[in-house]
N, C-alpha and C positions, 0 to 999 in steps of 0.2 A: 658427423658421427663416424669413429674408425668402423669397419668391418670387423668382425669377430674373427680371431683363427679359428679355421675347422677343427673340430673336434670330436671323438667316438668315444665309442660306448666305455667302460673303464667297468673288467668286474670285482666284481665284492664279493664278501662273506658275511651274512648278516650275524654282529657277533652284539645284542645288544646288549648299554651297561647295566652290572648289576647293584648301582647305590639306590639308596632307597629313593623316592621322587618325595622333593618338597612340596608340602600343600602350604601356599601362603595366604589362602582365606577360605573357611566355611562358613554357611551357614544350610539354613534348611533350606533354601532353594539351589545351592549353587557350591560349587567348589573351584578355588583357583589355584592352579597348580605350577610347577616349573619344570619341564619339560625337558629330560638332558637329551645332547645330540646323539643319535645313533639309535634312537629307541621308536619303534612305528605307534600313531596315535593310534590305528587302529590295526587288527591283525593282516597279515596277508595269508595270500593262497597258500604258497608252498608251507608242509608241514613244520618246517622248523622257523617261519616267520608269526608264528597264533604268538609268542610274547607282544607284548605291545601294552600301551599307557592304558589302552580302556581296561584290560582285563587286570592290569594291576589293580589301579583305580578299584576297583568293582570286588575285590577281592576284600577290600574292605571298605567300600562303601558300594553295597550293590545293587543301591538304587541309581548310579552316576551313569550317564549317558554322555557319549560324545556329540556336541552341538558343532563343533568346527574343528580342523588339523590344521598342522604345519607339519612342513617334509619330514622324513626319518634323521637327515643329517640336521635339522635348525632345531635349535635349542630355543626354552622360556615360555612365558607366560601365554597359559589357558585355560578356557573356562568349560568345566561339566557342569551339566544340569542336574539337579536329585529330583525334580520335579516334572511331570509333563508339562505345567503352565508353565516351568522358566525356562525347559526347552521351547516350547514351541515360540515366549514370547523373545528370549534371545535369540533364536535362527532368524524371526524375523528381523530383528535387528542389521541380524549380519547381513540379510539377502536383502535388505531395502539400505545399504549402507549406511549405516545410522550409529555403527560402531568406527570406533578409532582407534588401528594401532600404527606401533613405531617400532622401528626392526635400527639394530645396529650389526655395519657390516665392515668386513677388511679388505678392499679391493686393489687390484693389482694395479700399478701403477697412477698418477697423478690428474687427476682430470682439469683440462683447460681455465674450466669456469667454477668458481665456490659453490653453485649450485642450478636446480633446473628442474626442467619435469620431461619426464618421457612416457609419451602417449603412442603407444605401439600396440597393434590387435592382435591378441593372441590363441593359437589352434593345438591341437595336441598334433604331433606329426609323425601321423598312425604306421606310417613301415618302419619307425626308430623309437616307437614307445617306449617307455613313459616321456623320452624328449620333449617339447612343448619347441612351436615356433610363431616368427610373426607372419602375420599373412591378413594383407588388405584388403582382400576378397571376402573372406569368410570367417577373419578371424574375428573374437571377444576383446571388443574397447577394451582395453586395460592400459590405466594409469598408476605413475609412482612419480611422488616430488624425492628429490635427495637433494642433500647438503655437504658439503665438505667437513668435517669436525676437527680433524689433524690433520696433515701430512706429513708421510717419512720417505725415506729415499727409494724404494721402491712398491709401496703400497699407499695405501690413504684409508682412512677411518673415516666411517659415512653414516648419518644419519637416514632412513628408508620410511614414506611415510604414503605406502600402498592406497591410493583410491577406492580401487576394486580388487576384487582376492582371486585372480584365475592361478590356475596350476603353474608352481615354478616358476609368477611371475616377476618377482624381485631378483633371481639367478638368470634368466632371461633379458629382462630389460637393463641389467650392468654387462652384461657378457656384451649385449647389442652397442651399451653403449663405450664398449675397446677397455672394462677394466670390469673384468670376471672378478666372483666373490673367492678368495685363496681358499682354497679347500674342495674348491665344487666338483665331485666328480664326476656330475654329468654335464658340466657345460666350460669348467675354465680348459685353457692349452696347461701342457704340461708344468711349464712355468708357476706359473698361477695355481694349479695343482697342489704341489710338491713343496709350494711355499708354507704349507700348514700344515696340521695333525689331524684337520677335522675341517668340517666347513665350517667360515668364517661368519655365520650369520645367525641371531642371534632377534630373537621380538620379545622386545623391552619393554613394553607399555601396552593393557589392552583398557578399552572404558568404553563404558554401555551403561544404560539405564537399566537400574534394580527392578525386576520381572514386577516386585510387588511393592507398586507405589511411585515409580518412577526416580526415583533419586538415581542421579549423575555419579556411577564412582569408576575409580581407575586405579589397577594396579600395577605393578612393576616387578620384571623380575632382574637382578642385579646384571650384569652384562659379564659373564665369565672371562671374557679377554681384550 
């Protein structure tokens, strides 16, 4: 496994977009939605980070509650709750892993092997926060299988299919393993970087059992690039 180039902090402007968000299924317990990149699932601290997907969401539909996130930079599919039973009965889902998704991603340069799993423990690494690292001490099991799906001359298009859901860990465990997701600005080299407009990662697929009655579904949100 390459070593990662070092890499710092990179700052930002939180400028999030303003197209409307696609809702690609309701019903009365649950809303799935598609998430563009650059927009927070839920608000932050500072005064000009309170935009964010919950308070859209909720703006018209304001019974919807956030059950799970993805980063501010990844785009696609997820799931609110209208309901306290299909919160409480999809978080369980999520925290006994019993959900399934799949992330597609553009990483920088070609990897050896067409595909693999990387099983690395991961900590938040608290003097460079929000950073996340590995660490076999004390860090959270966290798993991810990938796949190779294309290759071009200097990147590769990857299938991402997360075991466990710790913080930043699909941007972490490609950076570890020598091909950062293009766009990442808290973990690719400059390269890697500069090579995009945005970050290159994208969850394409989420399925979980219907709160009420148990029925298997899975939605999809289309892969923007």
């Amino acid at each position: 496994m390459n070593k990662p180039p070092k890499t710092t902090l990179r700052p930002y402007k939180y400028k999030p977009p303003s197209d409307p968000i696609e809702i690609l299924h309701k019903d009365t317990h649950f809303l799935i939605i598609n998430k563009p990149a650059g927009l927070l699932s839920v608000a932050g601290k500072p005064a000009d980070h309170k935009d964010c997907l919950e308070v859209r969401i909720q703006a018209q539909h304001p019974n919807a509650r956030i059950i799970h996130r993805l980063d501010m930079d990844t785009s696609g599919v997820m799931v609110l709750a209208r309901t306290s039973h299909a919160h409480r009965h999809i978080g369980l889902q999520f925290e006994n892993r019993q959900t399934r998704k799949s992330y597609r991603a553009l990483v920088w340069g070609v990897p050896k092997e067409s595909f693999g799993k990387i099983d690395l423990p991961l900590i938040c690494d608290w003097p460079n926060r929000p950073l996340q690292k590995v660490d076999f001490e004390i860090g959270k099991p966290a798993q991810t299988n990938w796949e190779v799906i294309a290759n071009h001359q200097e990147f590769s298009r990857m299938a991402l299919n997360p075991k466990t859901g710790r913080s930043h860990q699909l941007r972490v465990h490609m950076n570890e393993l020598g091909h950062p997701i293009l766009g990442d600005r808290l973990y690719a080299h400059d390269q890697a970087y500069k090579a995009a407009g945005r970050m290159m990662l994208h969850a394409e697929t989420l399925a979980f059992r219907h709160p009420d009655g148990g029925e298997h579904l899975e939605f999809t949100a289309k892969c923007p690039f």
